[in-house]
C-alpha positions in Angstrom: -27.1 -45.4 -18.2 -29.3 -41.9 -18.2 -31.6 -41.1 -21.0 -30.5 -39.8 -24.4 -28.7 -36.2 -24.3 -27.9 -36.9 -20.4 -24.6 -37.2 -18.4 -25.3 -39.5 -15.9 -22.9 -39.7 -12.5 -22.3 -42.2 -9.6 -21.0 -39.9 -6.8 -23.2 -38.3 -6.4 -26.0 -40.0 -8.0 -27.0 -37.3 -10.7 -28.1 -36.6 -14.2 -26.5 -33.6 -15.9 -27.8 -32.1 -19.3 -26.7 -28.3 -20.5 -29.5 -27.6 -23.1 -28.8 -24.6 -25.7 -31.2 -22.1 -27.6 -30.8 -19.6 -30.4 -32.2 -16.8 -28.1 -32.6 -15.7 -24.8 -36.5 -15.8 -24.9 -36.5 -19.0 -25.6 -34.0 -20.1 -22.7 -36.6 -18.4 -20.9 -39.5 -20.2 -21.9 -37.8 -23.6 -21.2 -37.5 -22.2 -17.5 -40.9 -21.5 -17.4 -41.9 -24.9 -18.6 -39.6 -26.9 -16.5 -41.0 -25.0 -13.6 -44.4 -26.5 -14.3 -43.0 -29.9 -14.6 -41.4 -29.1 -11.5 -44.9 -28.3 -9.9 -46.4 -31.2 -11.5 -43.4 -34.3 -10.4 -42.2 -32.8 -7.6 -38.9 -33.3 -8.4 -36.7 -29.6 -8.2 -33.3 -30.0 -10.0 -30.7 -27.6 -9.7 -30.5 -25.0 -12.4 -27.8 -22.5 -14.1 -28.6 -20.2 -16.6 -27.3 -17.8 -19.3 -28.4 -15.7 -21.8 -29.1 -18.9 -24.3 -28.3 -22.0 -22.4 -29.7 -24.0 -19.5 -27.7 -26.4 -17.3 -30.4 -28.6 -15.6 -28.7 -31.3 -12.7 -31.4 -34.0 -11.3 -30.5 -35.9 -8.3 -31.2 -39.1 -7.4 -33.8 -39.4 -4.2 -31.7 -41.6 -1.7 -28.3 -39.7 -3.1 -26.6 -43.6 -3.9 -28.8 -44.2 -7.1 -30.8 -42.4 -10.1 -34.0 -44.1 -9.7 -36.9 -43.8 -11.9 -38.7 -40.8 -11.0 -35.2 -38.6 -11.8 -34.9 -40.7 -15.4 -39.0 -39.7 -16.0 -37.9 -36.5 -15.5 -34.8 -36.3 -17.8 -37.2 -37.8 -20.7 -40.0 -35.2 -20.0 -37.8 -32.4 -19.7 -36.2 -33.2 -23.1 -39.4 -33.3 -24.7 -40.4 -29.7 -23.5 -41.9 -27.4 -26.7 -39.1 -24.9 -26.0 -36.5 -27.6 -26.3 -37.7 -28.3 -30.2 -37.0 -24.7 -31.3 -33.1 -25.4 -30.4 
């Protein structure tokens, strides 16, 4: 089971979450912050965009599970400042 908020898929092994803002500057400062926890796991999910939505997609490391370090960053990413004003 993925963390709160998060579509979690066997094939592939993936978590999917589309997160939604009032605004396009603050879509825009979610991007910016998930690019620095980008920088700081390592970790580099796929990413669509609109004017006040993010869809964020984390894939599992050996492609046949979600291990740990893609759930870490599902809970961290949710927990961004710019997710709060949503």
């Amino acid at each position: 089971m993925g963390p709160i908020d998060w579509t979690e898929v066997e094939r592939p092994a993936l978590l999917r979450r589309r997160f939604e803002f009032p605004a396009y500057q603050h879509a825009q400062a979610f991007l910016n912050q998930l690019g620095g926890l980008s920088k700081q796991t390592g970790l580099y999910p796929d990413l669509s965009f609109g004017r006040t939505h993010v869809s964020v997609t984390v894939y599992g490391s050996n492609g046949a599970t979600v291990d740990d370090a893609a759930r870490e960053f599902a809970v961290r990413a949710a927990a961004l400042p710019a997710v709060t004003v949503a």
